[in-house]
N, C-alpha and C positions, 0 to 999 in steps of 0.2 A: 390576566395571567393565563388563562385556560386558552383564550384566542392562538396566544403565542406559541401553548404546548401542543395547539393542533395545528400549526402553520400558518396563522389567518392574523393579517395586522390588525391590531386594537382599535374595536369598532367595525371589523369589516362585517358586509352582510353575511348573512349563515350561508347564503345558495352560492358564494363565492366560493371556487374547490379551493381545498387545504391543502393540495400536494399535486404534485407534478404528475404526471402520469409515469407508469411502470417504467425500469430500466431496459433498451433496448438490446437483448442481451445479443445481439446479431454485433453493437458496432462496440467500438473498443471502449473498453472498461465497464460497460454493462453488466451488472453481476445481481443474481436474486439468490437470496437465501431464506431453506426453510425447513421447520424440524424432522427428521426422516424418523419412524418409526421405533425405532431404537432408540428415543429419545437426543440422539446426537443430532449435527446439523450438515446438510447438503449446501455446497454453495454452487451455484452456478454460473458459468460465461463461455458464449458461444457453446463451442457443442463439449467443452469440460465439465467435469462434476465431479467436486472434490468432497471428501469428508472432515470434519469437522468437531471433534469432541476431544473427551478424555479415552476414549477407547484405544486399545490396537489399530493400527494403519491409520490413523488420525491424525491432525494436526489441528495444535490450539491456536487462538486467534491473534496471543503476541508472536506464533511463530512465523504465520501470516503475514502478519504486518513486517515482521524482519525480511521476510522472505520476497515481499514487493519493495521492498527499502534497498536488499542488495539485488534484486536482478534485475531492476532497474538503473542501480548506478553501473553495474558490472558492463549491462548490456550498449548502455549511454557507451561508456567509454568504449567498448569493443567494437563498436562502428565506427566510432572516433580515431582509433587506431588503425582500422582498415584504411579509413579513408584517404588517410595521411601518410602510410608507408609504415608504421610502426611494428614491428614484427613480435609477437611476443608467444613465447614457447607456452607457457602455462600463467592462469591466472585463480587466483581464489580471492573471497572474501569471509571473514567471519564475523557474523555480529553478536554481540552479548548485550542483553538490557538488564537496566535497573531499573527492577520495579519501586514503585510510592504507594504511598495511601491519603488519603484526606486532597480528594479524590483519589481510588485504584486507578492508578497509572503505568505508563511506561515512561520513566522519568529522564532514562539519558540512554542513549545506545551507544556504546565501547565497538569500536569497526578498524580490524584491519587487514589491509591488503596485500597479498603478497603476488607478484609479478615474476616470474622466472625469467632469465634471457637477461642478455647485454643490455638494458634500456639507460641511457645517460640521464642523469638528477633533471635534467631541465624538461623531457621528454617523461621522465615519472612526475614532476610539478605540473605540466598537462595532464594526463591523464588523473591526475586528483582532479584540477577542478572540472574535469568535463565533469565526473563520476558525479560532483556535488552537486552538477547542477543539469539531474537526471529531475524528472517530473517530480516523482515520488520522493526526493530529498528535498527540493524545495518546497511543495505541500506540506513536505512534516516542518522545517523551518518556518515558514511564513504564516503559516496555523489557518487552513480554511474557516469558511463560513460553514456549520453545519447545521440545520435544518432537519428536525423528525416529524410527521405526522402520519399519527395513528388512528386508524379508520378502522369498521368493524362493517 
């Protein structure tokens, strides 16, 4: 069990590394996160550095996660629409989660879109499923592998 919680297949030799090396926070989606002084958290990617607590000017980690859910679908579709001729005056998204427990979870997210401008039903039916199937929506759909090890 202990092999598994440090990364290492059951049986493997100890001088086997247990993790991957650092995230390259130079190429895209490299992100390192770490406690800033104030007790809150710093995350970083590329040359951004966001905050991370309960404090003022912060944001918590399920807002995070909504927050890569919609501007990734947002942004999916808005190239999609360029690309295609689709002209659209304004666009938003809003997500609400429900939270769970046994495990604390984010158990469903409530999402919707609102499109301004003339768009016809079959050109809004596009633009759903490009959105759906933005990186980050099929990630949370299809449930990655995840993988922790903890090194000292």
């Amino acid at each position: 069990m202990e092999d598994r919680l440090l990364g290492r297949s059951a049986g493997a030799p100890a001088d086997v590394p247990a993790s991957p090396p650092p995230p390259d926070l130079e190429a895209p989606g490299g992100v390192a996160i770490a406690r800033r002084a104030d007790g809150g958290l710093e995350v970083r990617a590329r040359d951004v550095t966001l905050a991370v607590g309960r404090g003022e000017g912060t944001l918590r980690s399920v807002e995070l996660l909504l927050a890569a859910l919609g501007s990734c679908m947002l942004g999916t579709m808005l190239v999609f629409a360029d690309n295609v001729g689709i002209s659209l005056a304004g666009v938003s998204l809003e997500l609400t989660p429900t939270l769970a427990g046994g495990p604390e979870r984010v158990s469903r997210i409530d999402m919707t879109m609102r499109i301004d401008g003339d768009v016809e039903p079959k050109r809004l039916a596009s633009l759903r499923r490009v959105a759906e199937h933005c990186k980050v929506h099929s990630t949370l759909e299809h449930g990655p592998e995840l993988t922790l090890a903890v090194e000292s």
